[in-house]
C-alpha positions in Angstrom: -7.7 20.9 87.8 -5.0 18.9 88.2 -5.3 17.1 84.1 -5.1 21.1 83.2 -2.2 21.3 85.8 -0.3 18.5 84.3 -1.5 19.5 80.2 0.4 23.2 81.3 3.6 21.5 82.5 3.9 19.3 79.7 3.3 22.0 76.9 6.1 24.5 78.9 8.5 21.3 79.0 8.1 21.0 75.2 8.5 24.4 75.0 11.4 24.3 77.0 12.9 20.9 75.2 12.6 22.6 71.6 15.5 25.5 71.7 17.4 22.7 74.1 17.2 19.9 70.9 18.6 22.3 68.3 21.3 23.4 70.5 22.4 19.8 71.4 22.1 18.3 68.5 24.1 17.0 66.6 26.0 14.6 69.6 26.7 11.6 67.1 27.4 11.5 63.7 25.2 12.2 60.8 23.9 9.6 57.7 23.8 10.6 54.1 21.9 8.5 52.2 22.9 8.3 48.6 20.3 5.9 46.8 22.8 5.0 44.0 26.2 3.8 43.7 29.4 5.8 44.0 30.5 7.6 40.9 27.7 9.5 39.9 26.8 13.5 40.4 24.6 12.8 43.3 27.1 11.4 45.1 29.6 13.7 44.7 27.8 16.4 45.4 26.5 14.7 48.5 30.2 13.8 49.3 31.0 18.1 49.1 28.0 19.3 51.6 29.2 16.0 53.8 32.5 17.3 54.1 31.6 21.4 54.6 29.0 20.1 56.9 31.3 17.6 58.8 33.9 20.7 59.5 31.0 23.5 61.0 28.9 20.8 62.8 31.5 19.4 65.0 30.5 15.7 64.1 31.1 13.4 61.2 28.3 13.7 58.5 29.3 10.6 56.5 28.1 9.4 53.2 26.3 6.2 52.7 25.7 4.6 49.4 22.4 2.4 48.9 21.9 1.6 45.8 19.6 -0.2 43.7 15.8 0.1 42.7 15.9 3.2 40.5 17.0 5.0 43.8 13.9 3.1 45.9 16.1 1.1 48.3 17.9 3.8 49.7 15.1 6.3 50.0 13.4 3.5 51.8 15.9 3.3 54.4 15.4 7.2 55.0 11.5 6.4 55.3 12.4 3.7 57.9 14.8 5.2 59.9 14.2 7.1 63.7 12.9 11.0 62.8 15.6 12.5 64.8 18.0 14.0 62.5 20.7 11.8 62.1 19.5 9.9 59.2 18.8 12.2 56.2 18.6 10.8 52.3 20.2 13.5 49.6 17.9 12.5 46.0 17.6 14.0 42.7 14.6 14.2 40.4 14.3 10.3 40.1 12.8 10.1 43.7 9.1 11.3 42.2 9.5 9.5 38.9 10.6 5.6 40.7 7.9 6.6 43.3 4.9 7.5 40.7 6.2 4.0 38.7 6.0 1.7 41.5 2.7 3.5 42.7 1.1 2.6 39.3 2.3 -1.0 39.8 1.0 -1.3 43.0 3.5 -1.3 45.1 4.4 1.8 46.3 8.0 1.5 48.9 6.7 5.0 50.5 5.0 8.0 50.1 7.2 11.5 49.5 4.5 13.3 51.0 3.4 11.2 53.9 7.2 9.6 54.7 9.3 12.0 54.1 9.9 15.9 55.4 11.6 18.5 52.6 14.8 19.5 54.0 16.7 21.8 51.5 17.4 21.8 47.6 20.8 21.3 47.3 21.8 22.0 43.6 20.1 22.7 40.6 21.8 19.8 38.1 20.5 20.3 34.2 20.1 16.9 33.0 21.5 16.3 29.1 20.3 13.5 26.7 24.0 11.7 25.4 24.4 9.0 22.7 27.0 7.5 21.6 29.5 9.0 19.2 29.1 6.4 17.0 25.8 7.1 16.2 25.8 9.8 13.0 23.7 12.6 14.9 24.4 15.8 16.7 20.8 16.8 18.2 17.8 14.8 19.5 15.5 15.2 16.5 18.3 13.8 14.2 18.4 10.9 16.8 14.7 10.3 16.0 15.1 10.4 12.6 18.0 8.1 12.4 16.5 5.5 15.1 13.4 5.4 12.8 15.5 4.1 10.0 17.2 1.3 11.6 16.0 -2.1 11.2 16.5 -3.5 14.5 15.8 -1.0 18.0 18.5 0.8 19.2 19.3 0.0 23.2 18.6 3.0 25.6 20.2 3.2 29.0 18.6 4.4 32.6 19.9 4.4 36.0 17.2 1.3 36.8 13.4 0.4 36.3 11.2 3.5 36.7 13.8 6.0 36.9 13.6 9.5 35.2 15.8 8.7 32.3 13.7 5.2 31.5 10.4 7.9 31.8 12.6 10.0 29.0 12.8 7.2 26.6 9.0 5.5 26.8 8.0 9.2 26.6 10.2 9.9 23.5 9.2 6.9 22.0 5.8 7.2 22.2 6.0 11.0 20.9 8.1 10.5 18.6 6.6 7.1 17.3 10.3 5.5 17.6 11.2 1.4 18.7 13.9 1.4 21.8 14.9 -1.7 23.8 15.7 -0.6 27.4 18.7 -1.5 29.4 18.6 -0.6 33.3 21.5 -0.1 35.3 22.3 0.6 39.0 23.4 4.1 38.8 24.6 6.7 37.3 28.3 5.6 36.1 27.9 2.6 35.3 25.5 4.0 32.4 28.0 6.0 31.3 30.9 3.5 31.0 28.6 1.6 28.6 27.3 4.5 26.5 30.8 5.0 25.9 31.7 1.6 24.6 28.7 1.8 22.6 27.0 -1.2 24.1 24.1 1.3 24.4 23.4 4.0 22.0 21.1 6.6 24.1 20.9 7.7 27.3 21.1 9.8 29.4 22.1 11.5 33.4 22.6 15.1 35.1 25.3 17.1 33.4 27.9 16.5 36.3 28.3 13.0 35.2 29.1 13.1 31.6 29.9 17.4 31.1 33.7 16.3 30.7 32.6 13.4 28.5 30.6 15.7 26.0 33.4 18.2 26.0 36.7 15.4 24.9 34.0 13.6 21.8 33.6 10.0 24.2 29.7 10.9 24.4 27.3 13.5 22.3 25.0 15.7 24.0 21.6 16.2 22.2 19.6 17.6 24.6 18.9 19.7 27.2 16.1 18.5 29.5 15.9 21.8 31.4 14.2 25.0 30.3 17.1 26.8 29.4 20.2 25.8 28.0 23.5 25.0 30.8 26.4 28.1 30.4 29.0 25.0 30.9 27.4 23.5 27.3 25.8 26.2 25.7 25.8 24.6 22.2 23.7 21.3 23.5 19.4 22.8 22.5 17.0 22.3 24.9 14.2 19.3 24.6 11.8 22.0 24.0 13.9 24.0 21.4 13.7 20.7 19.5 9.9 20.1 19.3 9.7 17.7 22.9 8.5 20.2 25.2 6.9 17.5 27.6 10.4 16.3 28.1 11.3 19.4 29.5 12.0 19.4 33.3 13.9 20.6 35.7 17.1 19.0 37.4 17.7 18.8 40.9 19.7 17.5 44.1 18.0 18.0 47.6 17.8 16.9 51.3 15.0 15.1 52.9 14.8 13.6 56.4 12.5 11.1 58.0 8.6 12.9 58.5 8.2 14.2 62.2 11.8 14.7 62.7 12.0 18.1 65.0 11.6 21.2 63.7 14.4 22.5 65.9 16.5 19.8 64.4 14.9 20.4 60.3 15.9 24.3 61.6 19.8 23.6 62.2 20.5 21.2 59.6 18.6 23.5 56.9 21.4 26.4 58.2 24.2 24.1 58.1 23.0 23.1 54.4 23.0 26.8 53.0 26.0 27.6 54.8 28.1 24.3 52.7 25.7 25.6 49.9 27.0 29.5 50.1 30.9 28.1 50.6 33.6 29.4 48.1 35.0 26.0 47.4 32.1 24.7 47.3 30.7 26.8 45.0 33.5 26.1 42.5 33.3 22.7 42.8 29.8 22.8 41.7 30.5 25.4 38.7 33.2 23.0 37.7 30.9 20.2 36.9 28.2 22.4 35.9 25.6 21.9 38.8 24.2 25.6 40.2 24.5 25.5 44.2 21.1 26.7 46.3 21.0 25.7 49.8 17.3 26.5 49.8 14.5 26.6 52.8 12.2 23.6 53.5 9.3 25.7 52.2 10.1 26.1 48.8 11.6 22.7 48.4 8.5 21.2 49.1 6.7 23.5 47.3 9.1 22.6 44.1 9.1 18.8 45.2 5.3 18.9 45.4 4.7 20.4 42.4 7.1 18.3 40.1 5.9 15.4 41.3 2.2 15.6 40.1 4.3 16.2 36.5 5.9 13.3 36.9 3.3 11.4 38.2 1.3 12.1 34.8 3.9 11.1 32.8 4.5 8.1 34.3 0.7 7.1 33.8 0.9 7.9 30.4 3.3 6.0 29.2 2.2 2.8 31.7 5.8 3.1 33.5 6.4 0.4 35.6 9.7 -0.5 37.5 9.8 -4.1 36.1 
């Protein structure tokens, strides 16, 4: 009688302590976890739902760069840290692909599943195949054609080891029978800077990063990874509009916190996320640099998330990816 006794009072105290957590929180500021350097379209748009969030919540939600590792090292700081909320790690489509390639080598950092709770997409963020403008093509297929005929291998850039863009190139190069030497690098802008100077002649990163690149001649778009083409470069064909249809995937930018953090506490910060999300400014920012703003719930996300990643996943055991 009195277990049963004490088993009641403890289920009506976490009753109780539920509504109280979500209207307490947040009483400290907030971490962003951006698992690549500054510069690049995750980080801004990180930077934007920081500051919309910072000015509703009525704490500082700061951003935190942690770079390095395809995206790996920072994401494994999220995994690690206390499930309460104030630790929260904003990723883009490279989370699955880096996981997946470390996975395969046998060394898996975490598990997106087991470690980590879907919070919110944040933006949809087509992703564009650039090269150089250097390099005599204007669409991917002509890029095929003219890295076929060169006598030593072109270089192809990616934001690190196992990332989605070094997934892109073993995948085009085994489909379309082509010779490219990868070069990794630590994020996003960095990339970009040496696609320019032509150190690298392919490449690649979400449209935010290089849309005002491709518009002034510095870099060409050639394709479109998504499944339809982007309204802010509507002339750049889609991967599957040129014969590569198992390039073809969609972009994104989302939230995930630490697994078993509250559901009173997933509940508020998923509000606060569409609210930044639904924002007028906000919303222009994003259509300025091409990204589509969603503010999503946790549900679909993971559904999405889920989903993409057993694409990935496939890929990246096709092609023997490896983040070495």
């Amino acid at each position: 009688m009195t277990i049963y006794r004490r088993s009641l009072l403890l289920a009506a105290g976490a009753t109780l302590a539920a509504p109280a957590l979500a209207q307490d929180f947040p009483t400290r500021p907030i971490r962003i976890i951006v698992p690549f350097p500054a510069g690049g379209t995750t980080d801004l748009l990180a930077r934007l739902f920081g500051q919309r969030m910072t000015e509703t919540m009525g704490q500082s939600v700061v951003v935190e760069n942690r770079g390095g590792g395809g995206g790996s090292i920072g994401a494994d700081v999220v995994a690690k840290a206390a499930p309460d909320g104030y630790t929260l790690l904003f990723h883009n489509i490279t989370f699955p692909t880096t996981t997946a390639a470390m996975t395969l080598a046998g060394r898996p950092p975490h598990d997106i599943n087991r470690d980590f709770a879907p919070l919110s997409l944040g933006a949809n963020v087509p992703l564009i195949i650039l090269a150089n403008p250097g390099v005599p093509v204007t669409d991917l297929k002509g890029f095929v054609d003219w890295a076929r005929a060169q006598p030593n291998q072109p270089f192809y850039g990616s934001t690190g080891p196992g990332s989605f863009m070094n997934m892109v190139g073993e995948v085009l190069k085994r489909d379309a029978n082509i010779r490219m030497e990868h070069v990794p690098f630590r994020g996003a802008a960095p990339l970009v800077q040496e696609l320019i100077a032509g150190r690298v002649q392919f490449g690649g990163d979400q449209i935010s990063t290089c849309l005002q690149h491709v518009r002034a001649g510095t870099l060409k778009g050639l394709a479109n990874v998504a499944s339809r083409r982007a309204a802010v470069l509507p002339d750049v064909p889609t991967v599957r509009e040129q014969g590569f249809p198992s390039l073809e995937l969609e972009g994104w930018n989302g939230f995930f916190a630490p697994a078993r953090t509250p559901a009173p506490v997933m509940a508020r910060l998923n509000r606060e996320i569409a609210a930044a999300a639904r924002h007028p400014d906000f919303v222009r920012r994003c259509e300025e640099v091409g990204a589509e703003p969603v503010g999503s719930d946790a549900e679909s996300f993971g559904v999405m998330v889920r989903a993409q990643t057993v694409k990935i996943r496939d890929l990246v055991v096709s092609v023997n990816l490896r983040p070495d």
